[in-house]
C-alpha positions as CSV (number, residue, x, y, z in Angstrom):
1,X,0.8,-6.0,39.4
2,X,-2.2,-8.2,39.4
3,X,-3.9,-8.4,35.8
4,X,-8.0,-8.3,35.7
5,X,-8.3,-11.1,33.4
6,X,-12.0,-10.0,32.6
7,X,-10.4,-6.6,32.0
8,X,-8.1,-8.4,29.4
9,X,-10.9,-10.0,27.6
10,X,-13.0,-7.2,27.3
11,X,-10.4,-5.4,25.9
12,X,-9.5,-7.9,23.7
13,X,-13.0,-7.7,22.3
14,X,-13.1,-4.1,22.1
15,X,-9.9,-4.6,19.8
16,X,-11.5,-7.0,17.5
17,X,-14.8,-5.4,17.4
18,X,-13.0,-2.1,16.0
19,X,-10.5,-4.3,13.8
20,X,-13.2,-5.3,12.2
21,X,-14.4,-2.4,11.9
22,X,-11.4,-1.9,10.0
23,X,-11.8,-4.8,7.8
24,X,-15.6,-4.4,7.0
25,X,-14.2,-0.4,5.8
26,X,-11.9,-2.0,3.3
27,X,-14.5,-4.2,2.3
28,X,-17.0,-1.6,1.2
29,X,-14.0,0.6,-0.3
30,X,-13.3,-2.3,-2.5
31,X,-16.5,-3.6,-3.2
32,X,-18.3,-0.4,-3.7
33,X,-15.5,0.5,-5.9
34,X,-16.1,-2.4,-8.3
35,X,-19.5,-1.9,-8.3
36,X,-19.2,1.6,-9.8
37,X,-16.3,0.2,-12.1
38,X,-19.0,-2.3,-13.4
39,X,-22.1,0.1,-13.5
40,X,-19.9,2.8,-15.4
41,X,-18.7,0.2,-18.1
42,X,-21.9,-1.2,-18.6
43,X,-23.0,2.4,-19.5
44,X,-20.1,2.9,-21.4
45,X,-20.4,0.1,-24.0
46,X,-24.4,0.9,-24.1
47,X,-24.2,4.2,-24.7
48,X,-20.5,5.3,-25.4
49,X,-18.2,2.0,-27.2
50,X,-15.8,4.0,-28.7
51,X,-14.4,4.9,-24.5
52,X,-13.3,1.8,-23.9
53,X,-10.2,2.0,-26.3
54,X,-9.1,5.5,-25.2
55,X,-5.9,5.8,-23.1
56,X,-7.3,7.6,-20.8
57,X,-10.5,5.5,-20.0
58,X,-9.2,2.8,-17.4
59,X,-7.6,5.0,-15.1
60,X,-10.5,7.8,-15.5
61,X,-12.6,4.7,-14.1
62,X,-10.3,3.7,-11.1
63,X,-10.1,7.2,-10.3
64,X,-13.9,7.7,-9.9
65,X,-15.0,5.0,-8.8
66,X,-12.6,4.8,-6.0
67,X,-11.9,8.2,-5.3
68,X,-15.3,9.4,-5.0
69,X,-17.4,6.4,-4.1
70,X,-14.8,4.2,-2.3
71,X,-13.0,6.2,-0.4
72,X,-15.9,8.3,1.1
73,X,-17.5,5.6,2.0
74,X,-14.6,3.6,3.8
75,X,-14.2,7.2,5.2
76,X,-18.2,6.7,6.5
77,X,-18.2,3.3,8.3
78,X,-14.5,4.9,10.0
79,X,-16.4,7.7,11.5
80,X,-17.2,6.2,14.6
81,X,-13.2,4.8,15.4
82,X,-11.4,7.1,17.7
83,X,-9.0,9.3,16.5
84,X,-5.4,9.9,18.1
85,X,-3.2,12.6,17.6
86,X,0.7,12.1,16.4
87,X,3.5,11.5,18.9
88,X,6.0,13.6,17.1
89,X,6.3,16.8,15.1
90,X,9.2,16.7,13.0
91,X,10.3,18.0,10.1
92,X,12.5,16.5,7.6
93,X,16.0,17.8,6.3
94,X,16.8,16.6,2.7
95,X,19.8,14.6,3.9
96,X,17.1,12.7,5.7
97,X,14.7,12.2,2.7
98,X,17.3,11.2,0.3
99,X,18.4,8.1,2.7
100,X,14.9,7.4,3.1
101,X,14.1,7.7,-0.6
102,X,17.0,4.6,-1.7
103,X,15.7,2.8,0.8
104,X,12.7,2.8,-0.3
105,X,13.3,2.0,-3.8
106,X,16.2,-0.3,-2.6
107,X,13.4,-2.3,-0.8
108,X,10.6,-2.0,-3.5
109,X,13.7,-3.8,-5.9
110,X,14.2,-6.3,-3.7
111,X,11.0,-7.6,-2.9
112,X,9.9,-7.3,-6.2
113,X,12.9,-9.7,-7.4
114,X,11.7,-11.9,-4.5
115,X,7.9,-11.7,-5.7
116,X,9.2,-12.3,-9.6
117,X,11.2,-15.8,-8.4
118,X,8.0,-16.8,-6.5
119,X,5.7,-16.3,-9.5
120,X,8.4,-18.0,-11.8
121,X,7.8,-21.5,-9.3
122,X,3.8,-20.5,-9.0
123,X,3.8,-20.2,-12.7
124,X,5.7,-23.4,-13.8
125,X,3.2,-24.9,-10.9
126,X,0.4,-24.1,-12.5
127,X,1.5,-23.6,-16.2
128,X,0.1,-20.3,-16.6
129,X,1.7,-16.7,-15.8
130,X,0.2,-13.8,-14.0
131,X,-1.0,-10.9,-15.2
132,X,0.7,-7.8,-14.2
133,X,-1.0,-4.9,-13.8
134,X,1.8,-2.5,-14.4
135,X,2.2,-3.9,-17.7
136,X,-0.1,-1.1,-19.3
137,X,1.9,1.0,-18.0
138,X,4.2,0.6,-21.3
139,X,1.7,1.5,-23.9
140,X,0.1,4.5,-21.8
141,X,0.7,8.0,-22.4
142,X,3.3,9.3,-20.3
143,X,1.1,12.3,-18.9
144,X,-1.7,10.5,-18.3
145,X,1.1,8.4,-15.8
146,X,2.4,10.7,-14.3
147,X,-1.4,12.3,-13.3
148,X,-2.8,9.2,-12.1
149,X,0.4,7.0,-10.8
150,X,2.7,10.4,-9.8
151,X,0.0,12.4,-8.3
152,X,-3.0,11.4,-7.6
153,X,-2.7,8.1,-6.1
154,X,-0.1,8.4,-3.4
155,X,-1.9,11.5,-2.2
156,X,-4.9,9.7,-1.8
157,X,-3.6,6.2,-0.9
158,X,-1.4,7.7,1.9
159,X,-4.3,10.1,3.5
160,X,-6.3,6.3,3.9
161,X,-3.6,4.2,5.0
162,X,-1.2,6.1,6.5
163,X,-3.2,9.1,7.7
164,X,-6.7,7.5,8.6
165,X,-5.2,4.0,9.8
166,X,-2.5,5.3,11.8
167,X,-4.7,8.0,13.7
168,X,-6.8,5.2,14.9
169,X,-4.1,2.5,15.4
170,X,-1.0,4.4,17.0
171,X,-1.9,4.0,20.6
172,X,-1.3,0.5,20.4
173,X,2.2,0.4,19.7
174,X,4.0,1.8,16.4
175,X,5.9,-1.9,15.6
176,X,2.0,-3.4,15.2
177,X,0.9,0.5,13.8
178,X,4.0,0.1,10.9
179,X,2.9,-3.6,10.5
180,X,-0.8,-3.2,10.3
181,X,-0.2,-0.6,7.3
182,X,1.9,-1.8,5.4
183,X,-0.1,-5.2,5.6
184,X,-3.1,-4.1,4.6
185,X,-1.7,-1.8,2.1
186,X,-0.5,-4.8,0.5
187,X,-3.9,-6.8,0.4
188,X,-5.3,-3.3,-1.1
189,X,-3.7,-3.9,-3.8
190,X,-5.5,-7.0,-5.1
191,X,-2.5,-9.1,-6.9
192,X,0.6,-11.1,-6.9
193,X,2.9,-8.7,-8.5
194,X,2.5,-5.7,-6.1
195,X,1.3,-7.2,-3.4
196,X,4.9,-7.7,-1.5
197,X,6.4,-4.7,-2.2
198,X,3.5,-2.8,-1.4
199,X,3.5,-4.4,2.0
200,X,7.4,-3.2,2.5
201,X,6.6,0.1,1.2
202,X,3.9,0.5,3.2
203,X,5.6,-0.3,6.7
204,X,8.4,2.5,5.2
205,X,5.7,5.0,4.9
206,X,4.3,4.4,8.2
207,X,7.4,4.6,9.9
208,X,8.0,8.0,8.2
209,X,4.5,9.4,9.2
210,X,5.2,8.3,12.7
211,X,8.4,9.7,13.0
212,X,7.3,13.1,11.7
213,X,3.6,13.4,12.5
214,X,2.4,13.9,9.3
215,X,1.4,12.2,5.9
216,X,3.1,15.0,3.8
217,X,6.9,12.7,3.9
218,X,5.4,9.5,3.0
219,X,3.4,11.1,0.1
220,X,6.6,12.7,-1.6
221,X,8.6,8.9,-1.2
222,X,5.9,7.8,-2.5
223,X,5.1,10.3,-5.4
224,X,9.4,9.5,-6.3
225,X,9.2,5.8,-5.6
226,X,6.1,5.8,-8.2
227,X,8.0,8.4,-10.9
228,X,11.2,6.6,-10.3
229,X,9.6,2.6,-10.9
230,X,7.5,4.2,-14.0
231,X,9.6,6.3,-15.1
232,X,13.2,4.3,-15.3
233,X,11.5,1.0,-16.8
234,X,10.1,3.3,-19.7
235,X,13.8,4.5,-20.5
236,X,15.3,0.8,-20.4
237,X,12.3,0.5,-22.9
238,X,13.5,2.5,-25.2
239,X,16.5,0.3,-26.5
240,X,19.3,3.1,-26.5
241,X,22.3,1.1,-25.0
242,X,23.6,3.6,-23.2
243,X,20.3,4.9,-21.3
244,X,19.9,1.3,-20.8
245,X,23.4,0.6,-19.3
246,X,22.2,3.8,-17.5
247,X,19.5,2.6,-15.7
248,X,20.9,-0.7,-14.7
249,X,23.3,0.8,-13.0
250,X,21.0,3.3,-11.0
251,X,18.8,0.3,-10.3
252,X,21.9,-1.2,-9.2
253,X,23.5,1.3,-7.0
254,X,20.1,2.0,-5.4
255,X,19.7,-1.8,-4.4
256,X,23.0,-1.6,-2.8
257,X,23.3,1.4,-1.6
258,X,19.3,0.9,0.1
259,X,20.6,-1.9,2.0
260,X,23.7,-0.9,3.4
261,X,20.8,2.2,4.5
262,X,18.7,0.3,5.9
263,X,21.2,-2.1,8.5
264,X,22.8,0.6,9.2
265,X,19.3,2.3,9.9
266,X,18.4,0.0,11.9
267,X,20.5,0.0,15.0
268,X,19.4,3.4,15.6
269,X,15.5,2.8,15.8
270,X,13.4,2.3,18.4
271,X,10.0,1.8,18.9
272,X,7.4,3.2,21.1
273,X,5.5,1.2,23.4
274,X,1.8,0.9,23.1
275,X,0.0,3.9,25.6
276,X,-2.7,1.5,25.7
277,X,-1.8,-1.9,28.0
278,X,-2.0,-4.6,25.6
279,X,-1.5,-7.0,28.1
280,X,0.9,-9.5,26.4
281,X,-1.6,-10.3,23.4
282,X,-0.5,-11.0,19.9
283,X,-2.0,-7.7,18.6
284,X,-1.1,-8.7,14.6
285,X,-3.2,-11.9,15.3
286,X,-6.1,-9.9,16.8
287,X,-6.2,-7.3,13.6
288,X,-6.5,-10.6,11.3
289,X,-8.8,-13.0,13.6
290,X,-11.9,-11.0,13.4
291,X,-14.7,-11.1,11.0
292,X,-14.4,-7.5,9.2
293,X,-10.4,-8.2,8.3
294,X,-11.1,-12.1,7.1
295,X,-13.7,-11.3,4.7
296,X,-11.0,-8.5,3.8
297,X,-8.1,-11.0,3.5
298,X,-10.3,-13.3,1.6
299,X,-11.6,-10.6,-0.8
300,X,-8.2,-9.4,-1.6
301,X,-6.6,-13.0,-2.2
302,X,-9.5,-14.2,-4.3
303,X,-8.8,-11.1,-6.5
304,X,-5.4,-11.9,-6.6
305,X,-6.6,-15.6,-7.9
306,X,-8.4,-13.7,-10.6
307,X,-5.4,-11.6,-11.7
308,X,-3.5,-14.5,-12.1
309,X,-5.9,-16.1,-14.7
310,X,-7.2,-12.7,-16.4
């Protein structure tokens, strides 16, 4: 088969043109969002002080300002990206989801041990610890937690980037599809401490809206990967030896019991191939060397900068 290089490199720059496309999306979800953020707390202390020490307030604010300014407007400069319909339709039995489920909190353990080690050398590095931003999770009320971390955000977060992003990725082959969302749903996230296991959670989700076609899967792992990782470090908080003892071993047996899961998993999977000729090229290095998804990368990371010294 003889290969039309100039048919390669105008694909090429097809690819990066709508990766960046991509990128420059994200961008304006993030930015607009903390415009908003900024605008509504400058209102707030003018007009309203007393908001600012309410329980409620900070997550009100995230939800606002993303949901209804960020994500319409990410959802705006997407418009003109081709959609592509699902592969499969498949539904899943609960002896499927339940695997899938300790995986996934087998993995979000793991990488989170993995992210805590790395912060321990950054920190003695540096001299100065990052700031988590799961750590208000202790002091909030527990309703207001399960609302905005239970319910709300995985719907949301998996209709952008596992719905939107794989409908216009997909075609291009599902090992850069699972890669390029989990990726990118780790940058989202703006800082050190979730930023790993977002990215392995991520690429689980993907595969699971691949596999069955639709978003509604990877929203309930993620809805009981969020009430599980809230909800088990608030009953360790609570002192009671034996609910502590408890929940180590859960955490435990999940870690375990996730990997064994996942290698065993793992021989059984295979990947589509992209329905669109790639043409050898390193698709994962076109997503990131484009203009959009480095202003992207670099907005995320210098975020993640600021976390660390909040």
């Amino acid at each position: 088969m003889i290969i039309d290089m100039n048919q390669v490199r105008l694909q090429q720059k097809t690819l990066r043109k709508n990766f960046s496309r991509i990128g420059l999306a994200l961008c304006t979800m993030v930015l607009s969002t903390y415009a908003v953020q900024i605008l509504i707390l400058l209102l707030v202390r003018a007009f309203a002080p007393g908001l600012l020490g309410a329980d409620w307030f900070s997550y009100l604010l995230s939800a606002v300002s993303q949901y209804l300014v960020g994500i319409p407007l990410f959802l705006l400069v997407m418009r003109k990206l081709p959609d592509f319909e699902p592969a499969y339709r498949k539904k899943l039995r609960l002896g499927e989801f339940v695997p899938l489920l300790i995986i996934s909190m087998s993995m979000m353990y793991l990488s989170n041990y993995i992210t805590l080690f790395l912060s321990g050398l950054i920190s003695n590095a540096v001299g100065h610890e990052p700031t988590n931003p799961l750590d208000s999770l202790q002091n909030s009320n527990v309703l207001i937690i399960f609302l905005f971390a239970v319910v709300i955000a995985p719907i949301l977060e998996e209709f952008v980037f596992r719905g939107v992003l794989i409908r216009k990725l997909r075609p291009y082959g599902e090992k850069f599809c699972i890669f390029a969302s989990g990726f990118i749903f780790g940058l989202f996230h703006g800082n050190l401490s979730q930023m790993l296991y977002a990215f392995v959670l991520g690429m689980i989700f993907a595969f699971v809206t691949l596999r069955t076609g639709t978003i509604l899967y990877a929203i309930l792992l993620h809805m009981s990967v969020n009430l599980l990782g809230s909800g088990l470090p608030l009953l360790a908080g609570l002192a009671i030896p034996p609910v502590t003892l408890l929940v180590s071993v859960l955490v435990l047996g999940a870690l375990i019991a996730g990997i064994v899961l996942a290698v065993s998993a793992r021989k059984r999977i295979h990947f589509r191939e992209p329905e669109i000729p790639t043409y050898g090229a390193d698709m994962s290095a076109l997503l990131i060397a484009n203009p959009g998804m480095l202003i992207f990368i670099g907005l995320c990371l210098v975020n993640a900068i600021l976390w660390w010294f909040v």
